[in-house]
C-alpha positions in Angstrom: 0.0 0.0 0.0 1.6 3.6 -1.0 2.1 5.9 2.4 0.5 9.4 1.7 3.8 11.2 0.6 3.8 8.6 -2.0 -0.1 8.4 -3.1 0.2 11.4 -5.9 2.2 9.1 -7.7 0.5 5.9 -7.1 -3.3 4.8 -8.6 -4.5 3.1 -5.7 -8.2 1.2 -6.2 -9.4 -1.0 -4.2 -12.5 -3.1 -4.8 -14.3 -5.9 -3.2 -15.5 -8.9 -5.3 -18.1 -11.2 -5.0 -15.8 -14.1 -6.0 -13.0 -16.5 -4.3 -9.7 -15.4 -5.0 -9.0 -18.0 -7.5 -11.2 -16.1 -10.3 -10.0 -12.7 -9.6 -6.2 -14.2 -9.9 -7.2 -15.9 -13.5 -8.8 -12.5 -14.8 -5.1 -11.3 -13.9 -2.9 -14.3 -15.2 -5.1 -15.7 -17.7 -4.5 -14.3 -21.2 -7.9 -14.7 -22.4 -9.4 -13.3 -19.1 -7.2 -10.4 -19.0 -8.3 -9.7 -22.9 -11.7 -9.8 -22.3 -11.1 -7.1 -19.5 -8.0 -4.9 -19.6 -8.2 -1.1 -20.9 -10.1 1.6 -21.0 -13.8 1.3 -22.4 -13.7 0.9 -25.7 -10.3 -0.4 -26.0 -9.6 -4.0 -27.0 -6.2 -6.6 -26.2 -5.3 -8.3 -29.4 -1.9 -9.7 -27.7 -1.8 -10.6 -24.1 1.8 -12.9 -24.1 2.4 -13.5 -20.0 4.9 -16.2 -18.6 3.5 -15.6 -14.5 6.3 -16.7 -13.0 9.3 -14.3 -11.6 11.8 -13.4 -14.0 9.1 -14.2 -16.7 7.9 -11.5 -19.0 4.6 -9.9 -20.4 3.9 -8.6 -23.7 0.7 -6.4 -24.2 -1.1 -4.4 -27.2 -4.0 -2.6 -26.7 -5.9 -1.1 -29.6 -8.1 2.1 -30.0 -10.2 3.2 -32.7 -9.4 7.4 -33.2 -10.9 9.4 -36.0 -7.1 9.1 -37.4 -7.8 5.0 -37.5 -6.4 2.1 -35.2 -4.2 3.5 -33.1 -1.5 0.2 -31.0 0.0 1.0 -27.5 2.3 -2.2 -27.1 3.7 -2.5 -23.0 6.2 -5.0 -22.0 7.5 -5.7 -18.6 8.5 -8.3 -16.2 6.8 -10.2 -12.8 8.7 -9.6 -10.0 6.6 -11.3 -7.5 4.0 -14.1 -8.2 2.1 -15.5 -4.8 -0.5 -17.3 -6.3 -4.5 -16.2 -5.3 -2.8 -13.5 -3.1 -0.5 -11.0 -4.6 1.2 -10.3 -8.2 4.0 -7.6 -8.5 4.8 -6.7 -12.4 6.8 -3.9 -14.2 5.6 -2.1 -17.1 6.9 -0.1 -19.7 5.7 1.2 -23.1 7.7 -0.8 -26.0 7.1 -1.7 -29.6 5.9 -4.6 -30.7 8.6 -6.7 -30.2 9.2 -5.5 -26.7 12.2 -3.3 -27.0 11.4 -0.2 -24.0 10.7 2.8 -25.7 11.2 6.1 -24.4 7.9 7.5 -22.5 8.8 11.6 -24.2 8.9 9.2 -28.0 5.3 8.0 -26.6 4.6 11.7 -26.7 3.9 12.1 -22.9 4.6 14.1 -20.9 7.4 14.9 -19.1 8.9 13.0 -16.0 6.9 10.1 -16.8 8.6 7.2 -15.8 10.3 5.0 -17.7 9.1 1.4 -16.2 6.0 1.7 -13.4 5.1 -0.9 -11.2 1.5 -2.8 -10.9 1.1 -4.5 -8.0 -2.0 -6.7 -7.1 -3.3 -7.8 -3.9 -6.1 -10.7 -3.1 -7.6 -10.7 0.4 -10.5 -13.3 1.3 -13.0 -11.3 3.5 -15.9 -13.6 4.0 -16.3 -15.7 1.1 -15.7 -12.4 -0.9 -12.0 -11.1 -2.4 -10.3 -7.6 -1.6 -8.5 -6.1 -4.2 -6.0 -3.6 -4.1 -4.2 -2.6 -7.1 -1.6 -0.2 -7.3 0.2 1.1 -10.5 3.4 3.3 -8.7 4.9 5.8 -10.9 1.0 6.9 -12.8 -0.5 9.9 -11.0 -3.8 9.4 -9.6 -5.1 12.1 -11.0 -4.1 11.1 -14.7 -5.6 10.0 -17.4 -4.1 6.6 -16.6 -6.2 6.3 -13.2 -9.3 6.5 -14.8 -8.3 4.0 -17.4 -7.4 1.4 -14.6 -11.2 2.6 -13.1 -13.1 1.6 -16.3 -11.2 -1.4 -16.7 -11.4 -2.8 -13.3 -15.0 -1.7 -13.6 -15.0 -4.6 -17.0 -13.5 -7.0 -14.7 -15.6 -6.9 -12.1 -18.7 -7.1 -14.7 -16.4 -10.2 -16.0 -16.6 -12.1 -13.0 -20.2 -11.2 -12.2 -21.1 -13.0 -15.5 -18.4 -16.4 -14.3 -20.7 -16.7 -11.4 
């Protein structure tokens, strides 16, 4: 959990779910799940390559429709910590397709964003329900990355309301 002096450079959202922990930790590991719910609304997950273990790296592409056409944001990154049903620790950076880290000021934003953040998830069972607390460090929570992370997690919980 980030301290105060930290929380303006943390997204911090914490949900309760009405599922066992087991479900929430596949919408996170399981590239299909994670698909069907990562990104903003409106935005979809053609690639979703994860080895879940530590060391073991993720490749992601989401994809927007803009009046300009499809527009590809590719993120790589690695798990750092993998405690199954309870807590996932992964890096992310924005890359090309192949993975290769690419500069956040050649992603055209702004600056002093970070090169590499941190996303770290953690599963509490409260009475046959899970607590989740997710926490990107290094994405402002008042950016437009926090309420990304809201309307996703908002698809994910509407995905495991629809497992049940």
């Amino acid at each position: 959990m980030a301290d105060d002096n930290g929380s303006q450079n943390a997204v911090v959202i914490e949900r309760t779910l009405d599922a066992p922990a087991d479900l929430i930790w596949r919408m996170w590991t399981d590239p299909e799940h994670f698909k069907a719910w990562y990104g903003p609304d409106g935005a979809t997950i053609p690639v979703a390559d994860m080895d879940v273990s530590v060391g073991g790296t993720r490749l992601v592409c989401m994809e927007m429709e803009t009046p300009n056409g499809t527009m590809q944001m590719w993120f790589t990154g690695e798990y750092r910590e993998v405690v199954e049903h309870k807590r996932l620790v992964y890096t992310e950076s924005m890359s090309d397709e192949n993975g290769n880290v690419l500069s956040p000021s050649e992603m055209g934003m702004p600056e002093g964003h970070p090169t590499t953040t941190e996303i770290i998830v953690e599963l509490e069972h409260v009475g046959g329900r899970t607590k989740m607390v997710m926490t990107h460090a290094g994405v402002p929570a008042d950016s437009p990355g926090a309420a990304g992370w809201e309307m996703a997690l908002d698809k994910l919980a509407a995905r495991v309301a629809s497992q049940g």
